[in-house]
LOKEFI-879690 format. One line per 3 residues: their letters; for each residue x, y, z of C-alpha. Coordinates in steps of 0.05 Angstrom, whole numbers, plus 5000, padded with zeros to 4 digits. Layout:
LOKEFI-879690
a = X/Y/Z | ... .
END
This chain:
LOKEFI-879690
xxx = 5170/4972/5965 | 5095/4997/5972 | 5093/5072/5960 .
xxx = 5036/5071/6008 | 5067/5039/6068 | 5133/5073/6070 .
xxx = 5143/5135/6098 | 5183/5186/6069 | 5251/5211/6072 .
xxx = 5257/5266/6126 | 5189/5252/6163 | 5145/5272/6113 .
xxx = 5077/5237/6115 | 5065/5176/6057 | 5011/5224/6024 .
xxx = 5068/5276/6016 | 5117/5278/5949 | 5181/5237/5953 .
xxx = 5240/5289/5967 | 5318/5285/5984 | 5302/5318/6052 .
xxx = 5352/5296/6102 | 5385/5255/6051 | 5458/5247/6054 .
xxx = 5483/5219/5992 | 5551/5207/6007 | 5524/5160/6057 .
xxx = 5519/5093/5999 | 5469/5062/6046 | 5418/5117/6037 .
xxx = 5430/5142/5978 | 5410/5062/5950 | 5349/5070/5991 .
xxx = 5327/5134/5954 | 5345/5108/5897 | 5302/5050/5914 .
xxx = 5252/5093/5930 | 5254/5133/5867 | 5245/5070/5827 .
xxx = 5197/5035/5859 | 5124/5032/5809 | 5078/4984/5852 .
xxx = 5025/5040/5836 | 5057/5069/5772 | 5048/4992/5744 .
xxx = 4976/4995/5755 | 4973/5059/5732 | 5006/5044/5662 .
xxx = 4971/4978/5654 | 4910/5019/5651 | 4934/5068/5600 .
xxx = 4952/5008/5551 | 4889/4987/5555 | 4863/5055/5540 .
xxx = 4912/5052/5477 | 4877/4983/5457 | 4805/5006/5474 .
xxx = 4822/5058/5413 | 4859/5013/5372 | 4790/4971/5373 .
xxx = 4743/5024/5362 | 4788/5045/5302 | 4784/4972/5273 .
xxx = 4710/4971/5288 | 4687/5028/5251 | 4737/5009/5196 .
xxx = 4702/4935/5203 | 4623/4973/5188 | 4647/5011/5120 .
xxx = 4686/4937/5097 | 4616/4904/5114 | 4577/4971/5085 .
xxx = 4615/4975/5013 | 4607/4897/5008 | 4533/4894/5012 .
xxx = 4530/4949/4975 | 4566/4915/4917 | 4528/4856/4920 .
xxx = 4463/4899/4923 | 4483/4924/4855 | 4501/4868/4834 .
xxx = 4431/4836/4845 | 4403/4902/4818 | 4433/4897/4754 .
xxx = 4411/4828/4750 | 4333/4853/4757 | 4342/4905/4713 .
xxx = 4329/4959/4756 | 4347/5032/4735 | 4417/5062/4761 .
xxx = 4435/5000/4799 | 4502/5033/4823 | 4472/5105/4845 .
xxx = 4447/5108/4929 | 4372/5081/4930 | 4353/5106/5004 .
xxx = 4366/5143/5067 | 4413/5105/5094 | 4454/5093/5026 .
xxx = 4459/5168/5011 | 4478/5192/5080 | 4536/5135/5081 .
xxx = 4556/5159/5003 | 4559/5223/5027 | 4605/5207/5090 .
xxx = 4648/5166/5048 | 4655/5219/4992 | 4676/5267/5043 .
xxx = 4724/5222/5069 | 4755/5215/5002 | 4764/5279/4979 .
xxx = 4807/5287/5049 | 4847/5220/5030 | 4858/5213/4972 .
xxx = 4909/5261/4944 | 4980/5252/4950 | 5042/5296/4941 .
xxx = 5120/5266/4925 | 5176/5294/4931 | 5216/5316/4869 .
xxx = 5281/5303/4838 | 5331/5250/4884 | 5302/5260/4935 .
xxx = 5226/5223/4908 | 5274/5165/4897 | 5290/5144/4962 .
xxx = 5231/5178/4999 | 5155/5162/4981 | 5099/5215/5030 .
xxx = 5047/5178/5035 | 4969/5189/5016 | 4943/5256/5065 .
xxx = 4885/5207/5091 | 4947/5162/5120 | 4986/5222/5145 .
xxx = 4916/5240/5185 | 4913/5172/5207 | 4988/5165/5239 .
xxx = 4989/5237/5262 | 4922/5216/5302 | 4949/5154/5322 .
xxx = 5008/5188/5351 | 4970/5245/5383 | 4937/5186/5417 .
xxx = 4995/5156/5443 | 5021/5223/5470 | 4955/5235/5506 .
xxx = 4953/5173/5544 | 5022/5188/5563 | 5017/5256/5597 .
xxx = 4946/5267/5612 | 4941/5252/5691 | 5012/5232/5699 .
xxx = 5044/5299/5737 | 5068/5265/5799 | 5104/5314/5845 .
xxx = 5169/5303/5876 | 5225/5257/5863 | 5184/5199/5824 .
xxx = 5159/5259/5780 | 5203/5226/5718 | 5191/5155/5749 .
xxx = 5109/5160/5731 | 5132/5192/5657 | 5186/5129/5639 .
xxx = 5148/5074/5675 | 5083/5094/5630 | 5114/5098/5570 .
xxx = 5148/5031/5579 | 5079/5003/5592 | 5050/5044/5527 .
xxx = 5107/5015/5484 | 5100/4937/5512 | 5022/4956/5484 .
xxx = 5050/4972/5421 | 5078/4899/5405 | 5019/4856/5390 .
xxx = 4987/4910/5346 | 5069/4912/5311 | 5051/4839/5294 .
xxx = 4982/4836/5278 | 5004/4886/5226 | 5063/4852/5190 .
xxx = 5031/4783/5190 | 5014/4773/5119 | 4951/4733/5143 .
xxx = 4922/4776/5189 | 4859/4794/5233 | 4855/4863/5220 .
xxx = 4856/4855/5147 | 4811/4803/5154 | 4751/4844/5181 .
xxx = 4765/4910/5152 | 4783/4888/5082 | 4852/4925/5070 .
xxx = 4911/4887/5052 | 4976/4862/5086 | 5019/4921/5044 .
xxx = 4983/4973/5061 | 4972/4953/5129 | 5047/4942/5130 .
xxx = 5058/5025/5119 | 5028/5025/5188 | 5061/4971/5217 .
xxx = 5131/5005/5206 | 5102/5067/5237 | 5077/5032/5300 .
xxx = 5146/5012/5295 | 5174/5081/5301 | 5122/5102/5347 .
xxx = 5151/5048/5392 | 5212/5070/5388 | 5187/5141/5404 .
xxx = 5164/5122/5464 | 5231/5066/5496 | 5258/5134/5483 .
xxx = 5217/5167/5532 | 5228/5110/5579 | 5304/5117/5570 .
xxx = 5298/5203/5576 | 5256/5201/5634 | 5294/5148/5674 .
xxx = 5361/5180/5667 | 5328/5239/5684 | 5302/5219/5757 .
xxx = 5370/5181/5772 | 5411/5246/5746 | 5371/5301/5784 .
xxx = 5401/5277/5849 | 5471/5240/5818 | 5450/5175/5817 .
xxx = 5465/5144/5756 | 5531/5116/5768 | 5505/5080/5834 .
xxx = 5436/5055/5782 | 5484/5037/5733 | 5524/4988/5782 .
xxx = 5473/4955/5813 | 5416/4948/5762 | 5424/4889/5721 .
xxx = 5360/4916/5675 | 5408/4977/5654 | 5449/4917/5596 .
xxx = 5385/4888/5573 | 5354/4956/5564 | 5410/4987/5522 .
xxx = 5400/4920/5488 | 5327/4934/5470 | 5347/5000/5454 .
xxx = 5405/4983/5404 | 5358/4925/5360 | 5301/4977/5362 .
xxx = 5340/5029/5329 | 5384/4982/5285 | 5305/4953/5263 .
xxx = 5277/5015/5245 | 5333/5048/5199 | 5340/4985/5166 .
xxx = 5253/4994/5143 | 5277/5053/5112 | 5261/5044/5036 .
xxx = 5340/5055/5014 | 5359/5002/5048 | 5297/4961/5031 .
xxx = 5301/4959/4956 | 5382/4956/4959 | 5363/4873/4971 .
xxx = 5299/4859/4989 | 5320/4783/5002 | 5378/4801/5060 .
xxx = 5329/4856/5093 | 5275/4798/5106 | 5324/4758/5134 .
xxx = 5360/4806/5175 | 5290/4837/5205 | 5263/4767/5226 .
xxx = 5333/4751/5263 | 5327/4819/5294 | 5263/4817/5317 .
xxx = 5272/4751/5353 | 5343/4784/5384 | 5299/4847/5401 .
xxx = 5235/4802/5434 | 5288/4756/5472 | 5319/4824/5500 .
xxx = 5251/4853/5522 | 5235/4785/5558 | 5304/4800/5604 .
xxx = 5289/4876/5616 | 5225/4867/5641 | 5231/4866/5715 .
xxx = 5208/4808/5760 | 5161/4852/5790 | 5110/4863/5729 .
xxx = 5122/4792/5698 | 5048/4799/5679 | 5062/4858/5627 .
xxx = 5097/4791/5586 | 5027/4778/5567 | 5035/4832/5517 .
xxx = 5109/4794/5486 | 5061/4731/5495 | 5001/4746/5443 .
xxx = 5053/4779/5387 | 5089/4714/5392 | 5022/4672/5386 .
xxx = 4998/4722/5322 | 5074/4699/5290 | 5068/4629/5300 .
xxx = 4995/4631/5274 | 5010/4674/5215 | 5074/4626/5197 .
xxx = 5035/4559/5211 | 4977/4585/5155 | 5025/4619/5107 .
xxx = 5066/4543/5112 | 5008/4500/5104 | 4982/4551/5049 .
xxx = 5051/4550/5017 | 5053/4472/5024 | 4986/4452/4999 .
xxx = 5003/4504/4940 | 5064/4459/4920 | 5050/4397/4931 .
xxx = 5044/4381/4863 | 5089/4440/4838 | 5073/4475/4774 .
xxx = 5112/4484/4711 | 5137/4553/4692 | 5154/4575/4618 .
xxx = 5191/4640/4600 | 5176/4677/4540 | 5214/4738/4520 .
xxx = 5173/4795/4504 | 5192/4870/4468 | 5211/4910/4528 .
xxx = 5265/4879/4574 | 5192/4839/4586 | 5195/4772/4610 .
xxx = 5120/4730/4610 | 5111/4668/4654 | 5057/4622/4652 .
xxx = 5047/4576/4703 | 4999/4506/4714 | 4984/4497/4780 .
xxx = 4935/4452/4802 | 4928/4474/4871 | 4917/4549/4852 .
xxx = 4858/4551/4815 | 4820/4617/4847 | 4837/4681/4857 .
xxx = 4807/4756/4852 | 4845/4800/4798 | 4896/4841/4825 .
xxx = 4913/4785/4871 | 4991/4775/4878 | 5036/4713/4897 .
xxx = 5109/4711/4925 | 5139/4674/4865 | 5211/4622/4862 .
xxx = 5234/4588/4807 | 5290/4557/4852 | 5329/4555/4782 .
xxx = 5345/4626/4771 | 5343/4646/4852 | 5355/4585/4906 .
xxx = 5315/4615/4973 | 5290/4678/4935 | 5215/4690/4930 .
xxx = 5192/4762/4886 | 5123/4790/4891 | 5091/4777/4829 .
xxx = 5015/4802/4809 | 4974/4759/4774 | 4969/4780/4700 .
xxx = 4908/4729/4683 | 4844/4713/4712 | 4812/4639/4728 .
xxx = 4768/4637/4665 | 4828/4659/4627 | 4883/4617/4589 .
xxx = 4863/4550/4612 | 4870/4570/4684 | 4941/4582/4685 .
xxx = 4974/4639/4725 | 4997/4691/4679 | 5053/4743/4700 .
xxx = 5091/4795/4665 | 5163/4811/4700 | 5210/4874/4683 .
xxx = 5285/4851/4664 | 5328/4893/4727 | 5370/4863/4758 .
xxx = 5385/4793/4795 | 5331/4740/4786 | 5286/4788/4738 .
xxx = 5348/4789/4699 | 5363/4716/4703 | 5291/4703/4677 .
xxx = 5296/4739/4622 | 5367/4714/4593 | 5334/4646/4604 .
xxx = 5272/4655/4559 | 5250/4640/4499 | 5250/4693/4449 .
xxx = 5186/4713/4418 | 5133/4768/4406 | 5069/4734/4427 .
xxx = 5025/4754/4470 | 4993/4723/4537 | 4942/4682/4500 .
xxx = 4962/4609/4483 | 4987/4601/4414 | 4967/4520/4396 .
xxx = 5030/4482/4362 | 5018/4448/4312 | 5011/4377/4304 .
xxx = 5075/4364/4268 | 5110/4414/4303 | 5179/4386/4341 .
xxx = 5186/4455/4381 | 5186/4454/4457 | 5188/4503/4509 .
xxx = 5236/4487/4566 | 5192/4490/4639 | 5219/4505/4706 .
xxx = 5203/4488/4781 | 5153/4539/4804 | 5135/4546/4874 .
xxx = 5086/4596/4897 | 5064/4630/4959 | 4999/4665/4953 .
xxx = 4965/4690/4932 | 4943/4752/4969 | 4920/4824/4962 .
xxx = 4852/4843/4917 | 4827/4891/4973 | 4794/4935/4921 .
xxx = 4721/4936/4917 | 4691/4889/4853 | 4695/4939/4803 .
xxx = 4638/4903/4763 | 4591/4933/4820 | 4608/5004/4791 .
xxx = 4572/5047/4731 | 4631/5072/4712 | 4708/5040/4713 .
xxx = 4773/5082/4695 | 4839/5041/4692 | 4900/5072/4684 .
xxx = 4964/5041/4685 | 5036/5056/4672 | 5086/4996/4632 .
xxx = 5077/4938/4677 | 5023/4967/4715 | 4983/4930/4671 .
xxx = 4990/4870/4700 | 4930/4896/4754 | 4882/4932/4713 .
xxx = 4889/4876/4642 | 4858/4829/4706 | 4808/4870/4726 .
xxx = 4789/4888/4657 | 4787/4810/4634 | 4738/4784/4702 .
xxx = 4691/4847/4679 | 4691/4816/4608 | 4681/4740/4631 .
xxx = 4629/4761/4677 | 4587/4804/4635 | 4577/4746/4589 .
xxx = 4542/4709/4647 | 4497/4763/4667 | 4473/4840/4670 .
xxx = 4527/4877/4709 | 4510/4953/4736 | 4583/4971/4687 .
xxx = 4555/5022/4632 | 4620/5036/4601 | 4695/5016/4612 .
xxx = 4753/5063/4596 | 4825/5031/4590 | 4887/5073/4598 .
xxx = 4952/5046/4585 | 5019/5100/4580 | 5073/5061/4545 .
xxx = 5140/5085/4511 | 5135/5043/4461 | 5078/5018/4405 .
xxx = 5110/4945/4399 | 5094/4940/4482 | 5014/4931/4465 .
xxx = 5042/4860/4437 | 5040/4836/4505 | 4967/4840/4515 .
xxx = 4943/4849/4449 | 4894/4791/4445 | 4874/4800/4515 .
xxx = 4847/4872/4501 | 4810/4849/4424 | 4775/4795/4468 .
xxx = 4751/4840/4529 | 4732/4891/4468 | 4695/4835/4435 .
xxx = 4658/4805/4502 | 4633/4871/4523 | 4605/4899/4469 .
xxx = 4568/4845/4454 | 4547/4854/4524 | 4528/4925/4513 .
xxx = 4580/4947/4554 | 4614/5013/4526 | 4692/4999/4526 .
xxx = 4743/5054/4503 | 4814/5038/4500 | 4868/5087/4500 .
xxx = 4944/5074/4483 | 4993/5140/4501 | 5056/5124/4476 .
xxx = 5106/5177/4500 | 5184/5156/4477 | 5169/5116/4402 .
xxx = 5207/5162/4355 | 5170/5129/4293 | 5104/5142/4325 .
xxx = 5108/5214/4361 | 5137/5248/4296 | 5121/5198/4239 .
xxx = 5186/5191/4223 | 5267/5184/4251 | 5291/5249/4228 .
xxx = 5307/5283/4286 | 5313/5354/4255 | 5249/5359/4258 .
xxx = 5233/5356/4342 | 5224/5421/4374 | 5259/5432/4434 .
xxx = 5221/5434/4502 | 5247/5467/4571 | 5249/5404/4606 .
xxx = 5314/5365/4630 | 5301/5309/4596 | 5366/5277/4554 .
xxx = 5352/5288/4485 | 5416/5258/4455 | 5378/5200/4427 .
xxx = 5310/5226/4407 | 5254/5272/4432 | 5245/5267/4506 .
xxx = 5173/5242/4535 | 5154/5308/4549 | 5135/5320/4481 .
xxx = 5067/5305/4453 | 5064/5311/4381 | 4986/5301/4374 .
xxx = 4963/5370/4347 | 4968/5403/4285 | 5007/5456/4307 .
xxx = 5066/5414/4333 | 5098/5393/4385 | 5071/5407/4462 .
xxx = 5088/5401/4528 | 5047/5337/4558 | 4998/5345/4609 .
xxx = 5029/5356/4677 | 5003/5359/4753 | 5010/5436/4744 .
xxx = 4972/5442/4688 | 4915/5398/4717 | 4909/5438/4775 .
xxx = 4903/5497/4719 | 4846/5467/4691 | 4813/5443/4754 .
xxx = 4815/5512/4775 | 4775/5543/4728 | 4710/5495/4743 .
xxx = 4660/5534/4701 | 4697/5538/4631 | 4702/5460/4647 .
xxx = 4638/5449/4656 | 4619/5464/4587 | 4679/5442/4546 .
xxx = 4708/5385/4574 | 4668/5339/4535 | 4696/5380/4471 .
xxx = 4767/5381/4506 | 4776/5312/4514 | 4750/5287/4449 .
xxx = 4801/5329/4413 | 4856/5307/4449 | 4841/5239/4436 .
xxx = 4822/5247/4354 | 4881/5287/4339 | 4928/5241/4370 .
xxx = 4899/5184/4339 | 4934/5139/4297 | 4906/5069/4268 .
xxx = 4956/5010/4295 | 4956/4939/4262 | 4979/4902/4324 .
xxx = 4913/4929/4370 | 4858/4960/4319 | 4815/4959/4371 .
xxx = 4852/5016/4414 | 4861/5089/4398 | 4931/5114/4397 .
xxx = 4952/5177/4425 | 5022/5212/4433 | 5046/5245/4490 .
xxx = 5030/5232/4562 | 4950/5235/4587 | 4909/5289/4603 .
xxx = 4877/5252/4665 | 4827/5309/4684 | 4794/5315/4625 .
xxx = 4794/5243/4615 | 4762/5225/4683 | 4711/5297/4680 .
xxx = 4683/5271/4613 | 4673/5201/4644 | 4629/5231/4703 .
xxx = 4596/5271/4654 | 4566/5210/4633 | 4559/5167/4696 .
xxx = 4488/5158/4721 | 4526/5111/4785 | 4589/5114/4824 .
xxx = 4651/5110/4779 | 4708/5065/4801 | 4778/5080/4783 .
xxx = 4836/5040/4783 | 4906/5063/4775 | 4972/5018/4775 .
xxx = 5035/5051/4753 | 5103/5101/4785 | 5097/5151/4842 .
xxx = 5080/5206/4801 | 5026/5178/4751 | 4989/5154/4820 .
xxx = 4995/5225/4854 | 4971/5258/4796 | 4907/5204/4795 .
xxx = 4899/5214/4871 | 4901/5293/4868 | 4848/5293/4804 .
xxx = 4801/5248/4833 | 4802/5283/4899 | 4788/5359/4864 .
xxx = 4747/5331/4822 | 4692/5306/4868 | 4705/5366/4909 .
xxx = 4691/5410/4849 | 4626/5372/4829 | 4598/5367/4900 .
xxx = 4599/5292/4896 | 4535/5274/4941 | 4528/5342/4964 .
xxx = 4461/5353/4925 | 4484/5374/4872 | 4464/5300/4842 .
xxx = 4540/5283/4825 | 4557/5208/4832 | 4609/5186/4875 .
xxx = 4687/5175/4859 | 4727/5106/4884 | 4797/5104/4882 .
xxx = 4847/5039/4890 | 4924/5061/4877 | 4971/5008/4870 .
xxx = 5044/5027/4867 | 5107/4991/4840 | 5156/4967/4903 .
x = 5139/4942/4975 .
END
């Protein structure tokens, strides 16, 4: 029914609101013809077509601007990289106009990004707030939404609700291709703008839940219009979109509270399953409840099916080319609940350090495939992928049963000749690998890397391709500074050789490396000895039935102290001035009179008690003459507190403010999915 040919109810001319006039609506025969009336969106169709393409004209100019600082920070890198080569002065510090009014942009940018606040106590466990630059980002993105639904959409009269459900329905059918382009782990946006499936996949599961934000609206509104004038039981019996929509509705609902992390890392393997089933149930109901009369709007289920089917067709060719020729994994216990594979693969032979692979030895988990990052780089042991796994539960725990037990580290250890030992190898089939969004740290002056346990396993990478590369050629990197927080000394076994050779290779490429070991739970090595008399008590929770807690830094010669904490950081940061002038003298204390000498890694200094990241990364810019790069892989809270000191930090120094303070990048990686 046209809205522009019909007149009325009660005489009223077709420019004049829809109203009950003259209506009886005991009468069934017009009260379906109201009703008809009230429904009918040959102009509200039009109307929210438009508006979807609003949303995508802003999704675009989002991706675009994103797309310029991918292409900016790339050039720049290889810029320096050249630089460095010709031996020009400060390679990694802005050279002109242009440079310094994007480093200036960008630095603002991350000092409003960057830090990050979790939630304490339970509650952090099951709940992770994301950075503040990605709360900006979905709080726009749903202001956005909101203003392309109620900005010019106050139609008067009966089809007032009508206009208000029919848009949003439009608004969230606009929301599916962008819901696929951002769970695909091969996608277009990532492509151009350089960010990763994971992260992009935060956003995904809030397009998600904007999309169910807004069927909600659809369902409000609609019940609304039929309820103002009690007809909801006569919609209900003749509509046959009223099933398929509370079919939508249901899978929507049922998809988004299973995302929720709780139910996510309760098994990973069955949530995959159950959300691909799901989805297809939820894009098969959509296809139904879309009425005949805007069959065009499929166009927008259309292209999110496309995006799947190309994303699945690359990831199976990938995935098939990869094992062709399978590779041959061997387990090797390490101290730690630690398990170490090492993998030949001949298909695999590049990748970028901190690149990851979906990893299934069909052995120890028939159909299961773990996230696994890449421990090793290509120059590295022979080529072979390298990964370190934590013993929980399930196939980590299977793995780690199943290996051999030994103490070496990731470097090959040569049999010899004679020798009749053998190390059992498994099926290995890999997926991958992906990830490495970060910028190429060897572009930067300066390069921090902190990591927590297993973090490791993506800053020992990105420490190793510095190394290899720096014996090819001049690299802008000045100085390196390795952080690694362990609980215990006999951990460092697992990289030991990997650290004396990156120690070696840059020195002798005039590369300043400093590596620090904080080991926070070793009895023998925070008090010198087992005799527990001797711990002072601290006012933490922390179980001290078998030991001192990790709380406790033992480092000075006045006893034991309370580690480093957020709180305390913010203390210092604080008081900028007394900084200033003795965080040099600060930091160098810290280190000397935690120091201990270590046989297993002579080449590291050994500290007790938990890091003082502030003074660590202040005395680093101290020195930088270029941007400083910092890299931090470890729990929630270690990668908070990084986020938060980076973030005040450049804020205090005025980072390309003219004050003549060097920039600050940060890449987080966090343990999960």
């Amino acid at each position: 029914m046209d809205m522009g040919d019909t007149m009325v109810m009660g005489g009223a001319p077709t420019d004049s609101p829809l109203n009950a006039s003259g209506i009886d609506f005991s009468n069934t025969t017009q009260a379906s013809t109201f009703l008809g009336e009230i429904l009918d969106d040959t102009q509200f169709q039009v109307d929210g077509n438009t508006h979807a393409r609003y949303f995508w004209y802003g999704v675009c100019a989002v991706i675009g601007v994103a797309t310029f600082f991918n292409t900016v920070q790339k050039i720049t890198a290889l810029t320096r990289i050249r630089a460095a080569a010709a031996n020009r002065p400060r390679p990694a510090s802005p050279s002109n106009a242009f440079s310094k009014a994007v480093a200036t942009i960008t630095a603002i940018y991350r000092e409003a990004s960057y830090p990050q606040f979790t939630p304490e106590g339970r509650l952090g466990k099951y709940f992770q707030v994301p950075p503040i630059g990605t709360i900006f980002f979905l709080v726009g993105y749903l202001a956005w939404v909101i203003l392309l639904e109620f900005v010019n959409n106050d139609v008067e009269g009966a089809q007032h609700f009508t206009s208000l459900g029919v848009r949003a329905a439009w608004l969230g059918v606009g929301q599916m291709p962008l819901l696929i382009l951002l769970a695909g782990k091969n996608n277009l946006i990532g492509l151009v703008t350089g960010v990763s499936y994971e992260r992009l996949n935060v956003i995904h599961r809030w397009v998600s839940r904007v999309l169910f934000f807004l069927v909600t609206l659809h369902v409000i509104f609609l019940h609304l219009s039929w309820n103002a004038y009690g007809l909801m039981s006569l919609e209900y019996s003749t509509d046959s979109c009223i099933p398929t929509g509370w079919a939508v509705y249901v899978i929507l609902i049922w998809m988004n509270l299973s995302t929720l992390a709780p139910f996510r890392n309760w098994s990973y393997e069955f949530f995959v399953v159950q959300h691909i089933i799901t989805f297809f149930g939820f894009i098969i109901a959509v296809m139904f409840h879309l009425p005949s009369t805007a069959l065009y709007s499929r166009v927008y289920i259309y292209i999110p099916i496309a995006l799947y089917i190309l994303d699945r067709g690359i990831r199976s060719l990938r995935f098939a080319w990869n094992n062709v020729r399978p590779g041959q994994a061997t387990l090797t216990a390490l101290d730690g609940g630690i398990t170490k594979i090492r993998i030949q693969s001949k298909a695999i032979n590049k990748w970028s350090p901190g690149a990851h692979v979906f990893l299934s030895i069909p052995k120890f988990g028939p159909g299961q495939s773990h996230p696994a990052t890449i421990a090793s780089v290509p120059s590295s042991h022979d080529g072979d992928l390298v990964f370190l796994l934590k013993g929980h539960q399930g196939f980590t725990s299977r793995l780690l049963k199943s290996a051999t037990d030994t103490a070496t580290s990731l470097l090959p250890t040569r049999e010899p000749s004679g020798s009749s030992s053998t190390k059992v190898s498994h099926l290995a089939l890999i997926d991958g690998p992906y990830g490495a969004s970060h910028s190429d740290f060897a572009a930067f002056d300066t390069v921090l890397l902190i990591s927590g346990s297993t973090g490791i396993t993506f800053t020992l990478p990105i420490l190793l391709g510095i190394a290899s590369r720096a014996t090819k050629g001049k690299l802008p990197v000045k100085r390196v500074v390795f952080l690694w927080v362990i609980k215990n000394t006999s951990w460092t076994s697992w990289i030991s050789d990997e650290l004396s050779y990156a120690s070696k290779a840059l020195r002798e490429a005039g590369i300043e490396l400093t590596i620090q070991v904080h080991v926070t739970c070793d009895n023998n090595f925070t008090t010198g000895d087992t005799d527990n008399d001797g711990y002072k008590e601290c006012a933490c929770e922390c179980d001290k039935s078998l030991g001192p807690c990790c709380c406790i830094s033992t480092s000075t010669s006045d006893g034991p102290t309370r580690a480093a904490s957020s709180s305390s950081i913010d203390k210092v940061l604080e008081k900028t001035d007394e900084i200033k002038v003795e965080v040099e003298t600060k930091s160098q204390n810290s280190i000397k009179s935690g120091t201990r000498s270590n046989s297993i890694l002579p080449c590291a200094d050994f500290v007790s008690g938990r890091p003082d990241i502030c003074s660590l990364l202040w005395a680093s810019l101290e020195k930088a003459e270029g941007e400083t790069g910092v890299a931090v892989c470890g729990p929630r809270a270690l990668n908070a507190d990084v986020r938060r000191t980076v973030a005040r930090c450049s804020d205090e120094r005025g980072v390309h403010k003219g004050t003549g303070a060097e920039g600050i990048y940060l890449h987080a990686e966090g343990f999960g999915w």
